[in-house]
Steps between C-alpha positions, in 0.01 A plus 500: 500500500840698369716650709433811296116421545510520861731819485230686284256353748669670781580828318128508453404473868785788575331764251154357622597566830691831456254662321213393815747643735277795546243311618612335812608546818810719558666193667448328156584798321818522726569141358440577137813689567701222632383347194563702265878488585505096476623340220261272391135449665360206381090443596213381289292819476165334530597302825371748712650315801852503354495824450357665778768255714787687291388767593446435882872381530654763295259751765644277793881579395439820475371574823730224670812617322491765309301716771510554876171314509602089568193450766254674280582360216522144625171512698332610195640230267579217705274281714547470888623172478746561202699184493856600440780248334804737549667344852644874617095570516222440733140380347236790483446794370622721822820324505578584118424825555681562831783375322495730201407795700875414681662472163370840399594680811851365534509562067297773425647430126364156476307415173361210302546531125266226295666400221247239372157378679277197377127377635309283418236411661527523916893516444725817401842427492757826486864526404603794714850672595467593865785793596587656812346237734787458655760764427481913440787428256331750165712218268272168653487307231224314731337136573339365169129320592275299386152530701205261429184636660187261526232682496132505643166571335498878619837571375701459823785294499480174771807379434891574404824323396815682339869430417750713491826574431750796537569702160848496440757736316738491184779427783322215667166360355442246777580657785274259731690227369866613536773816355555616181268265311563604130162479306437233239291698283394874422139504626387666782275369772179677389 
């Protein structure tokens, strides 16, 4: 399959899933606007699973992030015994959304933008630009993620790993590795 294949693929399952957007649940709904602002959704349209996962995760940022709404959101889309990869995180669903909820009270500006999210299958994988988590600063530029959910058969994710890295700026592109890192090339990180 093309690269351009799979990108009509995915386009498909956007305007598929766009146009059922009046038809769900408003926390769905609430993530067919989180989707609707990423740059490229790519899901086969007739995996039912896939898509309703997409779906669940972009719903899960909302609330998490977006929203004040972390312990609701993860105890409806994550399992009790969410097993968590990220090290500055306890396993469980409580503990991710303990931790969120503490994000968005000392940031009440903290957001998740999805610039790209995948599934196949039990697995969604989003490319995300996380700003404000840890600063009030309006020009954040943010932590740049990659989250791979594994999910279960009722749409509830079991399991989590992510990297991460810190955005950087036309003065200093690498700023976790040292100063004024010049960049090698004129593409952005999303």
């Amino acid at each position: 399959m093309t690269f351009n294949n799979t990108l009509r693929q995915g386009l498909l399952a956007a305007i598929v899933a766009v146009s059922a957007a009046m038809l769900v649940p408003p926390q769905v709904a609430q993530a067919k606007d989180t989707k609707a602002k990423a740059d490229l959704v790519l899901v086969d349209p007739h995996d039912k699973h896939a898509t309703r996962n997409v779906n669940n995760v972009l719903a899960l940022y909302q609330m998490m992030i977006n929203e004040p709404k972390a312990e609701e959101g993860t105890a409806k889309f994550l399992v009790p015994g969410y097993v968590q990869h990220n090290p500055l995180i306890a396993d469980g669903s409580v503990a991710l959304g303990k931790y969120f909820a503490a994000v968005k009270s000392a940031h009440p500006s903290a957001r998740v933008v999805v610039h790209k999210i995948i599934a196949s299958g039990d697995y969604v994988f989003a490319h995300v630009n996380f700003l404000n988590l840890l600063t009030d600063d309006p020009k954040d530029t943010g932590i740049a993620g990659v989250d791979i959910y594994r999910m279960n058969a009722e749409g509830k994710a079991v399991e989590h790993w992510d990297t991460l890295q810190i955005v950087g700026d036309p003065k200093n592109s690498a700023p976790w590795i040292g100063q004024n890192i010049p960049r090698a090339n004129p593409q952005g990180m999303f």
